[in-house]
C-alpha positions as protocol buffer text, in pm:
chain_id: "A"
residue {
  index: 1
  type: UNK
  ca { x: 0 y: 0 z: 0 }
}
residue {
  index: 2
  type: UNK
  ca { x: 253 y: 240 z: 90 }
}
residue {
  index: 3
  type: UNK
  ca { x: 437 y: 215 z: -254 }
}
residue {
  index: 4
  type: UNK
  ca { x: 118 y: 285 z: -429 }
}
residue {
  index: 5
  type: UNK
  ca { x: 29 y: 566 z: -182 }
}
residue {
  index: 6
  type: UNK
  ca { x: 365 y: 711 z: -264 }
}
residue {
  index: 7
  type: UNK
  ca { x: 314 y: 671 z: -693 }
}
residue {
  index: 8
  type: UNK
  ca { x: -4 y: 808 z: -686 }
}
residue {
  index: 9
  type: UNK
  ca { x: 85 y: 1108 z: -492 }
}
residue {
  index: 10
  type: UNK
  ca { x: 395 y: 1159 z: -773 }
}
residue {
  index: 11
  type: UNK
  ca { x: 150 y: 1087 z: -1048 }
}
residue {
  index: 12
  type: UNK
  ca { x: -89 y: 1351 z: -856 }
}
residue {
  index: 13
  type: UNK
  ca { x: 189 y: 1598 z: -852 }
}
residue {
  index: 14
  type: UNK
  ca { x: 351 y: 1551 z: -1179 }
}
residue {
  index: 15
  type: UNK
  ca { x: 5 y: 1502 z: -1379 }
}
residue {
  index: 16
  type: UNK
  ca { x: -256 y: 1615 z: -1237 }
}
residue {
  index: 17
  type: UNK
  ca { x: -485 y: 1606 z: -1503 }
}
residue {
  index: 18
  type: UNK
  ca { x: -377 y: 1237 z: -1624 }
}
residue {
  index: 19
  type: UNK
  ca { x: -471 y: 1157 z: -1254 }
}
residue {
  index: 20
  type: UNK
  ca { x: -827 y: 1294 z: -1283 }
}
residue {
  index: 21
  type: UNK
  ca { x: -861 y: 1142 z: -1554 }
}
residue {
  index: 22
  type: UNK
  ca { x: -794 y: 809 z: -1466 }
}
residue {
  index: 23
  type: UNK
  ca { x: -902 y: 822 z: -1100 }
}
residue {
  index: 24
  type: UNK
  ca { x: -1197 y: 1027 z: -1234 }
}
residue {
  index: 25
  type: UNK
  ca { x: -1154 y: 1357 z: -1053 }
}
residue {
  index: 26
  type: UNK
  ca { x: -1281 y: 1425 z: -745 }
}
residue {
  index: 27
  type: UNK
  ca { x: -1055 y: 1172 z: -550 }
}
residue {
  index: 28
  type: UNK
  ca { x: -772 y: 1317 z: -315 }
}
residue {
  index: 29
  type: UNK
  ca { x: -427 y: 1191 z: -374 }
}
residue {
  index: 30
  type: UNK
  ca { x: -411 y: 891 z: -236 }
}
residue {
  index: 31
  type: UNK
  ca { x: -724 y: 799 z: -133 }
}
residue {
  index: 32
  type: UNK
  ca { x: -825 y: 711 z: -501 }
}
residue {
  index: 33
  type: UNK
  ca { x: -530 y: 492 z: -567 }
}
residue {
  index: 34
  type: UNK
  ca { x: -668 y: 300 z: -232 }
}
residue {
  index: 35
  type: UNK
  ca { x: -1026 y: 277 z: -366 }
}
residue {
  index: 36
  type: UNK
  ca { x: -934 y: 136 z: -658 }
}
């Protein structure tokens, strides 16, 4: 878990708008990558 915790966060940071749009938007860093 922590290892995904940490890429999403990067992913969140670097790409933001790639992360919406897989996550769907609306998810805080983090938390989405958990959900899913």
């Amino acid at each position: 878990i922590a290892v995904m915790f940490l890429t999403t966060e990067v992913v969140v940071t670097d790409l933001p708008e790639k992360k919406d749009d897989k996550m769907g938007g609306g998810m805080p860093p983090g938390m989405g990558g958990m959900d899913y």
